[in-house]
C-alpha positions as CSV (number, residue, x, y, z in Angstrom):
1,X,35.8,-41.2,-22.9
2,X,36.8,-42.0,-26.7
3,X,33.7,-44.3,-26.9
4,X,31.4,-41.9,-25.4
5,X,32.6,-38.8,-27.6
6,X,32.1,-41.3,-30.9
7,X,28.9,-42.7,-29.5
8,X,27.5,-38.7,-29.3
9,X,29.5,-37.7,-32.9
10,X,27.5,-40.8,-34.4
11,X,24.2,-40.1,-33.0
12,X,24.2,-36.6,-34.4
13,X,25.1,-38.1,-37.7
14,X,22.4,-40.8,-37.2
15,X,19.9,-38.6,-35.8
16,X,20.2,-35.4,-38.4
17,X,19.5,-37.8,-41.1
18,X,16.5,-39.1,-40.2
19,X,14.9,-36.0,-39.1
20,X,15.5,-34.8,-42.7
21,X,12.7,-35.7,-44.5
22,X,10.5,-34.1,-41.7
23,X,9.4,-30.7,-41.2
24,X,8.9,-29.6,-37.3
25,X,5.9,-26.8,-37.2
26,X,5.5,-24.6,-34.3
27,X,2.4,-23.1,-33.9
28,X,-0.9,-22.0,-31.9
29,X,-1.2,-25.7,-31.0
30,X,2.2,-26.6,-29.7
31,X,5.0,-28.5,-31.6
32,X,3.5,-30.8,-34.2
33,X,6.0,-32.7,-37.1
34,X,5.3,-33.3,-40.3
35,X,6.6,-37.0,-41.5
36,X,5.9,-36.5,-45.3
37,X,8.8,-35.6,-47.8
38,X,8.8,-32.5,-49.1
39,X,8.1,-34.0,-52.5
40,X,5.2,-35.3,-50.6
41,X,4.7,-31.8,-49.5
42,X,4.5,-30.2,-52.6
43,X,2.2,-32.6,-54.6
44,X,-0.4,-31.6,-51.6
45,X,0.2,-28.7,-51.8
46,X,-0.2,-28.4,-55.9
47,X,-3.8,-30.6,-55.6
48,X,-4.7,-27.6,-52.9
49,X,-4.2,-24.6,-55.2
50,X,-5.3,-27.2,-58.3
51,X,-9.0,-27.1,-56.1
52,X,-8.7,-23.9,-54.8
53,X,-8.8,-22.6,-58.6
54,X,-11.5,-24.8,-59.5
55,X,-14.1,-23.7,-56.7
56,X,-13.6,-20.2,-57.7
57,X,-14.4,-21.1,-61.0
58,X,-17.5,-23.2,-60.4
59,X,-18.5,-20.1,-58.1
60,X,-17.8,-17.5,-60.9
61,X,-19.9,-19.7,-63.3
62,X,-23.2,-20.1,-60.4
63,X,-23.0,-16.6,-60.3
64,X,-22.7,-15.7,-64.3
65,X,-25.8,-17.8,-64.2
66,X,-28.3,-16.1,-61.4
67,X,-26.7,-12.9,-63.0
68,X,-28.2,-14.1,-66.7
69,X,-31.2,-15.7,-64.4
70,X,-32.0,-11.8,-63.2
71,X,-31.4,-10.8,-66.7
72,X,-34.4,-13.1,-68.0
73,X,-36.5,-12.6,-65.3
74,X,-39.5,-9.4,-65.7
75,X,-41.9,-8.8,-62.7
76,X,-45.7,-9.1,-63.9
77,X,-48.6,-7.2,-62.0
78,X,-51.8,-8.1,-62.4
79,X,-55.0,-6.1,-60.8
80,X,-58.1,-7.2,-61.0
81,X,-61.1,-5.9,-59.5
82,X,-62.9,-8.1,-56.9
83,X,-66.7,-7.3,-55.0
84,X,-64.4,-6.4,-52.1
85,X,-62.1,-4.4,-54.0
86,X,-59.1,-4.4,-56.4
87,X,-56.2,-7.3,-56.0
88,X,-52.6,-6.7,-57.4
89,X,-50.4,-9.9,-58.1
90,X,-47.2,-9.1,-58.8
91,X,-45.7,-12.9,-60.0
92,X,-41.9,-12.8,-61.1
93,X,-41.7,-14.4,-65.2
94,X,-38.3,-16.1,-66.5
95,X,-37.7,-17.0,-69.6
């Protein structure tokens, strides 16, 4: 009885610390665990709101440039008068 009490008291010991440097996720998909550190955790977690930050910057910058584009841009009609009749071009000018 003695040796099966310490074998259970040792497991728990044995077995809590190796499941600390994991993190068990329950979700949508079932049970999943996570093997990383949370040191780990964290620097992947730091690169993902590092890129995060930079894509909404590259897409504020593509659209301070189509705004300037539409800024530059004028519309130019042009009619001239054909046997058949008059013809309108309207051709879109950037500068």
């Amino acid at each position: 009885m003695k040796l099966i009490l310490s074998t259970l008291v040792a497991g728990l010991f044995l077995g809590a610390a190796g499941s600390h440097a994991q993190s068990i996720n329950l979700g949508p998909g079932g049970i999943s665990v996570d093997p990383r550190s949370d040191r780990q955790r964290a620097i992947e977690r730091d690169i993902r709101r590092d890129e995060r930050a930079r894509e909404r910057e590259r897409e504020r910058r593509r659209e301070e440039r189509a705004e300037r584009r539409r800024d530059d841009c004028r519309t130019v009609v042009t009619r001239e008068e054909t046997r058949r009749g008059v013809v309108t071009r309207e051709t879109r000018v950037c500068d």
